[in-house]
C-alpha positions as CSV (number, residue, x, y, z in Angstrom):
1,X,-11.4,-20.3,-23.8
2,X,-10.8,-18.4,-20.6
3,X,-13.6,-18.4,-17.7
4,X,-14.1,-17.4,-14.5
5,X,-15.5,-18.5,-11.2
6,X,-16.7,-15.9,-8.6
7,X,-15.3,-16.7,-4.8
8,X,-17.4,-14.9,-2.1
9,X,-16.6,-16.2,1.4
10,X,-13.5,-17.0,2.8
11,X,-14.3,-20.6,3.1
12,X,-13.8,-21.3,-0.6
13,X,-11.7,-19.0,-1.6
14,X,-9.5,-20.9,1.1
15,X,-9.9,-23.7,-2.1
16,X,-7.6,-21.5,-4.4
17,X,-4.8,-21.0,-1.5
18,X,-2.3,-23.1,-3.5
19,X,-3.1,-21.4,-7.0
20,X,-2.9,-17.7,-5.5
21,X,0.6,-18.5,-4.0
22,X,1.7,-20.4,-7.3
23,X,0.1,-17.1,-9.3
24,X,1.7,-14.6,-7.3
25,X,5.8,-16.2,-7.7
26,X,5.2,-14.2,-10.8
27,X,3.1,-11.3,-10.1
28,X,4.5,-8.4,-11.3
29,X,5.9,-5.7,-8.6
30,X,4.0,-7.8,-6.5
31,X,4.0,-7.3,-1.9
32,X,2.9,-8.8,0.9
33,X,-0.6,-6.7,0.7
34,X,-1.0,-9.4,-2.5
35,X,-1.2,-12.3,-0.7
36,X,-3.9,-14.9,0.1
37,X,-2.7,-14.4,3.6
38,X,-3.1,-10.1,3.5
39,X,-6.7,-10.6,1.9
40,X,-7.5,-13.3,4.9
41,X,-6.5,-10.9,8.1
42,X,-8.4,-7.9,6.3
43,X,-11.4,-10.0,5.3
44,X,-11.8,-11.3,8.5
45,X,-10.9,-7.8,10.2
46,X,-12.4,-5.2,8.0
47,X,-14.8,-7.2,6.0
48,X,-18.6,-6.7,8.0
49,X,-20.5,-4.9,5.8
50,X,-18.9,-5.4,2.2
51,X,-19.3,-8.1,-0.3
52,X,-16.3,-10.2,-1.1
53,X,-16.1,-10.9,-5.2
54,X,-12.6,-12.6,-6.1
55,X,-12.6,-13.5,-9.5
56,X,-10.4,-16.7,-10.2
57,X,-9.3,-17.0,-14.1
58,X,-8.9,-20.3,-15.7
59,X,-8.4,-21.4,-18.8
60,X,-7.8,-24.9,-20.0
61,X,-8.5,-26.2,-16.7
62,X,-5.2,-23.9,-15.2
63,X,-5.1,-21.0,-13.2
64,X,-4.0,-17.7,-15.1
65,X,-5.1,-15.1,-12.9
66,X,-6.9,-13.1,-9.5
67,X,-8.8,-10.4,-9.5
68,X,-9.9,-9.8,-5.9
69,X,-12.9,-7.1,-5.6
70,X,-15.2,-6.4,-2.8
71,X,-18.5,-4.5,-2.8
72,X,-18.3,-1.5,0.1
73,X,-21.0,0.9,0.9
74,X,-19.5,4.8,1.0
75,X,-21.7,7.7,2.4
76,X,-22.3,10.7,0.7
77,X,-24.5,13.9,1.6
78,X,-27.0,13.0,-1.1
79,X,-27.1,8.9,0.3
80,X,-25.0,6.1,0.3
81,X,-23.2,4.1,-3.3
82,X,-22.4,1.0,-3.5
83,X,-18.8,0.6,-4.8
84,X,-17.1,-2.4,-6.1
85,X,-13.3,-2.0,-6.3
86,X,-10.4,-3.3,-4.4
87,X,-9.7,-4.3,-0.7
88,X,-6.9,-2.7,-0.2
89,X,-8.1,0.6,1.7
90,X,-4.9,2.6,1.3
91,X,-2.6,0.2,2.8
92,X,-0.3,0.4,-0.1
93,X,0.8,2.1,-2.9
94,X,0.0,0.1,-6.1
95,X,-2.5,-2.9,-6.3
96,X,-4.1,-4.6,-9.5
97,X,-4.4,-8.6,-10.6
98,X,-2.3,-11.4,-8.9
99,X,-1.0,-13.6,-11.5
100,X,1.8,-13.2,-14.7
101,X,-0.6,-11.9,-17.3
102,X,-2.5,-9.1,-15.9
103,X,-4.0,-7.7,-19.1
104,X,-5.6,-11.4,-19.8
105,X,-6.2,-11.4,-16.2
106,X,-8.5,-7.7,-16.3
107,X,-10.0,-8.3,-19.6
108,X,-11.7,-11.7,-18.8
109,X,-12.7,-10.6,-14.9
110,X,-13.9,-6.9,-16.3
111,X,-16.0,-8.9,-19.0
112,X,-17.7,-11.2,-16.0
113,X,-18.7,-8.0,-14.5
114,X,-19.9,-6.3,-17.1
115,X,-22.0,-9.2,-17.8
116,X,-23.1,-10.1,-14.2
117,X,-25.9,-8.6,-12.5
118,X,-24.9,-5.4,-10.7
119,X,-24.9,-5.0,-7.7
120,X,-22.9,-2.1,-7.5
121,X,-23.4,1.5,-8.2
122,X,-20.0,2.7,-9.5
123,X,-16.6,0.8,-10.2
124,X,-13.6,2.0,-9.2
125,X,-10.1,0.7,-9.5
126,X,-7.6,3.0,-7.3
127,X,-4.0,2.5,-6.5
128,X,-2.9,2.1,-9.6
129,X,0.1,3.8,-12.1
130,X,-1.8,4.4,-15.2
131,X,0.9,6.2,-16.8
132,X,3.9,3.3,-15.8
133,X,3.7,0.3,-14.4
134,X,-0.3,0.0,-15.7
135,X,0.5,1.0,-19.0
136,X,-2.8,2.3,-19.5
137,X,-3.6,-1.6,-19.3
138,X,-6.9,-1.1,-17.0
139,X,-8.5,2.0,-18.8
140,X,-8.2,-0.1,-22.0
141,X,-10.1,-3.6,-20.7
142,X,-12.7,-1.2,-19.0
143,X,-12.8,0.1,-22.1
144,X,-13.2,-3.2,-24.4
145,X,-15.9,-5.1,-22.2
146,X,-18.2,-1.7,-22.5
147,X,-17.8,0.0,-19.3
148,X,-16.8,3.4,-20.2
149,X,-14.1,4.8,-17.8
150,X,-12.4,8.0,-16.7
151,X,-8.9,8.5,-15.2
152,X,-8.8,10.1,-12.5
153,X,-5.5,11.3,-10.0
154,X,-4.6,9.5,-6.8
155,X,-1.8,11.3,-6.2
156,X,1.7,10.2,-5.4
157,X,3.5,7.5,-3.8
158,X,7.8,8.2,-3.6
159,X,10.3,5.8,-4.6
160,X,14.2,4.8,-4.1
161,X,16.0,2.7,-7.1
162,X,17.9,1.1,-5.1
163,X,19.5,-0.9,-8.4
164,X,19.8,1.9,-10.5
165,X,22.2,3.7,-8.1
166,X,23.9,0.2,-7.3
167,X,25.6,1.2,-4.1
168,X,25.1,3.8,-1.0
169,X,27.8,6.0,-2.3
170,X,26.0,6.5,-5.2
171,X,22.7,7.4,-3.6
172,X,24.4,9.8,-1.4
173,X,26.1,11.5,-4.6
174,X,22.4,11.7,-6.2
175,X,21.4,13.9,-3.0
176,X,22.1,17.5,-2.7
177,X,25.1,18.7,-1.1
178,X,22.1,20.1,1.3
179,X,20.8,16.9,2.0
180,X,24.0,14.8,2.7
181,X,25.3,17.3,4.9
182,X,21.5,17.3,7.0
183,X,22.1,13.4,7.3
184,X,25.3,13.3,8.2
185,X,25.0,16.5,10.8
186,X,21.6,14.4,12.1
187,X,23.4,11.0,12.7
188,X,26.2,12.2,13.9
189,X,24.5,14.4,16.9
190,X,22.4,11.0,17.2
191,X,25.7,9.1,17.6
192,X,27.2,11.4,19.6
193,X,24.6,11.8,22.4
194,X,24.6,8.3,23.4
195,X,25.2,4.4,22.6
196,X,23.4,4.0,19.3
197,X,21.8,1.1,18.3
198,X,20.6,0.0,14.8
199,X,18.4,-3.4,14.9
200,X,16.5,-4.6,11.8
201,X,14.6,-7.8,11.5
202,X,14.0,-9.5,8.2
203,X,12.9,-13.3,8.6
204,X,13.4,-16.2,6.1
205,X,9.8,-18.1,5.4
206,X,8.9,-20.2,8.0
207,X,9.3,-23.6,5.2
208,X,12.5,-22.2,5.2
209,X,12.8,-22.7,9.0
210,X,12.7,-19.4,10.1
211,X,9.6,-17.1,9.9
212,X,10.3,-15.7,13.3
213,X,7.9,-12.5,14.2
214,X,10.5,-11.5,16.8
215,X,7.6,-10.3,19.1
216,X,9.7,-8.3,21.6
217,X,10.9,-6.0,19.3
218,X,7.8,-5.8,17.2
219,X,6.2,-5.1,20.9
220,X,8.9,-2.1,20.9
221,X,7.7,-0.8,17.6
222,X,4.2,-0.6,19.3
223,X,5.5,1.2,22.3
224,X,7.3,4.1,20.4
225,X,4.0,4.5,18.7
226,X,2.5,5.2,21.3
227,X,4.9,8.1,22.7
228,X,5.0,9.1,18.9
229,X,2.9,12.8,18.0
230,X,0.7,10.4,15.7
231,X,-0.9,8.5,18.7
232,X,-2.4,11.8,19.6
233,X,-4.2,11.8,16.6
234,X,-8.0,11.1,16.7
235,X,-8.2,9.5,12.9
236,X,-4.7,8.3,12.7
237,X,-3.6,4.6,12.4
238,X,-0.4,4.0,13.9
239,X,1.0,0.2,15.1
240,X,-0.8,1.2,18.3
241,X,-4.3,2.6,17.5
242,X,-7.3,0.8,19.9
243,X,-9.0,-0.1,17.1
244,X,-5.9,-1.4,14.8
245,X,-3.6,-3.2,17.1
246,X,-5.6,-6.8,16.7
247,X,-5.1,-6.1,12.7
248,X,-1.6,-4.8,12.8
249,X,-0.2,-7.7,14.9
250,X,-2.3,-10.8,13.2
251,X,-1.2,-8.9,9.8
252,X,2.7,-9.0,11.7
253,X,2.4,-12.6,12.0
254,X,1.4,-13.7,8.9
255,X,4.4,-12.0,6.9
256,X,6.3,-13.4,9.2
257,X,5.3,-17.0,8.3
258,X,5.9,-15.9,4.5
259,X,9.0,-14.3,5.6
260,X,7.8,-10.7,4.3
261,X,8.2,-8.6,7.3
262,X,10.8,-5.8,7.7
263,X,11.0,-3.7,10.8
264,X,13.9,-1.3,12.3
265,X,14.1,-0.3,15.6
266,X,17.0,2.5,16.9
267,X,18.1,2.3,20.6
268,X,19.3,5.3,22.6
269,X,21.6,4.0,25.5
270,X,19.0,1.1,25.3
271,X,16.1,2.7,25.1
272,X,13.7,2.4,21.7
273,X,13.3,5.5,20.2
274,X,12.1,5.6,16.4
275,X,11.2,2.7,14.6
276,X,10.4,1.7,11.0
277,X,7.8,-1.0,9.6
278,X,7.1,-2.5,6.2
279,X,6.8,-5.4,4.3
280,X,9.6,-7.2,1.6
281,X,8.7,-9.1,-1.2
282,X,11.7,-10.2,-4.2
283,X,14.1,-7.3,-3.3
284,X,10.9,-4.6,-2.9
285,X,10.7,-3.2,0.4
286,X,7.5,-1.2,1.0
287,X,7.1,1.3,3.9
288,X,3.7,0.9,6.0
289,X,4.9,2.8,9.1
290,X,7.3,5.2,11.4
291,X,7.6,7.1,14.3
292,X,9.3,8.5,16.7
293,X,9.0,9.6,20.5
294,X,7.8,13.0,21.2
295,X,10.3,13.2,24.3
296,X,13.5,11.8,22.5
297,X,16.5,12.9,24.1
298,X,17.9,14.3,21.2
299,X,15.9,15.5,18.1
300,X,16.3,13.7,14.6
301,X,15.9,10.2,15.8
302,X,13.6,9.5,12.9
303,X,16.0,10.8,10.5
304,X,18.9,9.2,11.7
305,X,16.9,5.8,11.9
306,X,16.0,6.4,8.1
307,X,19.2,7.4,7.1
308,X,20.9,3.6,8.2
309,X,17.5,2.0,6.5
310,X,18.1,3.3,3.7
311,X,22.3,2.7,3.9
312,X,21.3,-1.2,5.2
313,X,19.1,-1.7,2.3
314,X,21.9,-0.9,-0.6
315,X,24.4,-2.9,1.7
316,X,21.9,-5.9,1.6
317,X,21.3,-5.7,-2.1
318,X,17.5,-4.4,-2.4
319,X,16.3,-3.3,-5.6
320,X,14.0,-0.6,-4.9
321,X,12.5,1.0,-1.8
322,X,8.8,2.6,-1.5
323,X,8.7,5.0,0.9
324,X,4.7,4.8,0.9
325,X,2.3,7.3,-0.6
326,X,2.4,11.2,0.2
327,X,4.9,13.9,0.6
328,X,5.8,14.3,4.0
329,X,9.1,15.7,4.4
330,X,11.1,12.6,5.1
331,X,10.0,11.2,1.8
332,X,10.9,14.1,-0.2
333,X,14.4,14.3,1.5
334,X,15.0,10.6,1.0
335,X,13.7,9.8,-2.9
336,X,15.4,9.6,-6.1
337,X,11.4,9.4,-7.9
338,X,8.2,9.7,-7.4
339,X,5.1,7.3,-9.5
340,X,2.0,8.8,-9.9
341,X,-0.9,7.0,-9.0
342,X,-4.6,7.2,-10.3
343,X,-7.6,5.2,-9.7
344,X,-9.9,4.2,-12.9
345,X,-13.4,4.3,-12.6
346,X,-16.6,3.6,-14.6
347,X,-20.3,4.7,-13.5
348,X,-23.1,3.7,-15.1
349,X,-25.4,6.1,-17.0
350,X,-29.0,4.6,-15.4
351,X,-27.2,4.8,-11.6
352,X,-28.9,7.9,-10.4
353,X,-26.5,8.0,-7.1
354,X,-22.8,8.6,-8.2
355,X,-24.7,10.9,-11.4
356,X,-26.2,13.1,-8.4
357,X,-23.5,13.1,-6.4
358,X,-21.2,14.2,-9.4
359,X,-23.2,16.8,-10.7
360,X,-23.5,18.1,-6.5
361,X,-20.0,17.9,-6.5
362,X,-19.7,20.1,-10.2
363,X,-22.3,22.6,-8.8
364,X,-20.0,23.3,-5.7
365,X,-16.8,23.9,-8.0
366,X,-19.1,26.0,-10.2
367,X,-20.6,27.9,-7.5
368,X,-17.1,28.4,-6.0
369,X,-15.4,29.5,-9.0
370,X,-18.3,32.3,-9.8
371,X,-17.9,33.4,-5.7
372,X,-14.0,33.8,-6.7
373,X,-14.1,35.6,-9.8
374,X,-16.7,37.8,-7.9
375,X,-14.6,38.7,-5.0
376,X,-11.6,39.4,-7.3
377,X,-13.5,41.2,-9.5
């Protein structure tokens, strides 16, 4: 019979290193924002003020599963909840249990909660693909240990299949004749304006003998960050943010140990101009970040810097490429899908909080639908 212990400080869960890095060889879909190492840096970053709840999964004395949760206090206009879901905080696209059986994994962890005292006001489980990848799987344990749960639209994260289309011809035959022209028109006044140079860095593991973070030209991805538009930004969270650049780079070298980083940088007549950052994992690459500079010398840097990314990943065999969530225009010039996302959440009937705040935030639709229907009366 399957059972679970609950981990709540880093200090034990640092007990179950060598079981979460067996479990996630077969995680589905799995990244670098699954690791042991990703929950570490964010823990230790991020982690003042929540409650850390990993739930290990054993049965007959092995490992089957993870399900790491945390506790975080949100702020409302009518008070404060207490939320226990995932620590992910929009980092990525898709999250869920580390481990080959998920379902097993979700239905024994859920069942724990649902039988542990609460200390939470509502559950939520974001970042998910209900209607794909999920398969509905979390709705239904939710669902079979008692805790009622609604479904609920996270919008959109966009996607390249790489292995479908097999090859870079093919992906450029899948774009419009609008779109191949735009690339080739932006790369080739790229090209034309100056020396042009592509660099991307992808290192082995470091028990490979590699795992080099290549610090001067992660150092370069900072700097064009911060002559990027995005730096300007008062809640933005580029590579060179005050308050993120500690996270970013302790986060940088710890892929590169587990030889999960990917990073472009393009060179104008030597100069760094737009770069790209993500994370690789089994022939996934995941987008975390871009930019540009604001005074390039030529306009359509970042395009032309996406354009070989995207050409370099089909020529080095990748299977899929996510572009990261959102619609910005890039993404929608650049994708051959898009995967929905949702987050699944249950909220108990005797918590007064997240009942108030839902029926404040129906009474403002309500109100606001009667004010239209007014006016266009």
């Amino acid at each position: 019979m399957a059972e679970v212990v609950e981990v709540n400080d880093l200090r034990s869960l640092s007990r179950y290193r060598l079981m979460w890095d067996s479990l996630l060889a077969d995680t589905p879909n799995a990244t670098f924002l699954h690791t042991f190492d990703w929950l570490e840096n964010y823990w230790r970053h991020f982690g003042s003020g929540k409650r850390l709840r990993v739930l290990v999964v054993r049965a007959a004395g092995q490992g089957i599963g993870i399900l790491p949760l945390c506790v975080v206090r949100r702020r409302h206009r009518l008070g404060s909840l207490r939320v226990l879901t995932y620590p992910l905080d929009d980092w990525g696209s898709f999250y869920g249990p580390i481990g080959p059986s998920p379902t097993a994994t979700l239905l024994t962890a859920l069942r724990h909660v649902a039988s542990s005292p609460r200390d939470w006001d509502q559950l939520e489980l974001p970042w998910i693909a209900h209607d794909s990848r999920d398969h509905g799987r979390t709705f239904n344990a939710l669902r079979q240990v008692g805790l009622p749960p609604r479904v609920m639209p996270q919008g959109m994260t966009s996607l390249i299949d790489c292995a479908a289309l097999g090859n870079w011809e093919s992906y450029q035959a899948n774009l419009s004749r609008k779109r191949r022209h735009e690339l080739r028109r932006v790369s080739r006044r790229v090209t034309d304006w100056g020396e042009a140079e592509f660099v991307r860095h992808r290192p082995e593991p470091r028990r490979d003998g590699d795992g080099d973070p290549a610090w001067e030209l992660y150092d370069q991805c900072e700097e064009v960050a911060r002559q990027s538009w995005q730096n300007t930004s008062a809640t933005g969270n580029t590579l060179s943010h005050p308050k993120l650049v500690s996270f970013f780079r302790d986060t940088h070298a710890a892929a590169s140990r587990l030889g999960m980083v990917d990073l472009a940088v393009l060179r104008l007549s030597g100069r760094p101009v737009a770069f790209w950052y993500g994370y690789r994992c089994e022939g996934r690459v995941m987008g975390l970040r871009m930019g540009y500079c604001a005074d390039a010398p030529v306009s359509g840097v970042g395009t032309a810097l996406m354009s070989r990314l995207v050409e370099d990943s089909f020529r080095r065999g990748d299977q899929s490429f996510d572009l990261g969530p959102g619609n910005e225009c890039y993404k929608s010039r650049l994708r051959t899908s898009v995967v929905n996302r949702h987050r699944v959440t249950h909220t108990p009937a005797t918590a007064i909080g997240p009942q108030l705040i839902r029926a404040s935030g129906w009474l403002r639709q309500r109100t606001a639908s009667t004010v239209r229907l007014a006016v266009g009366g």
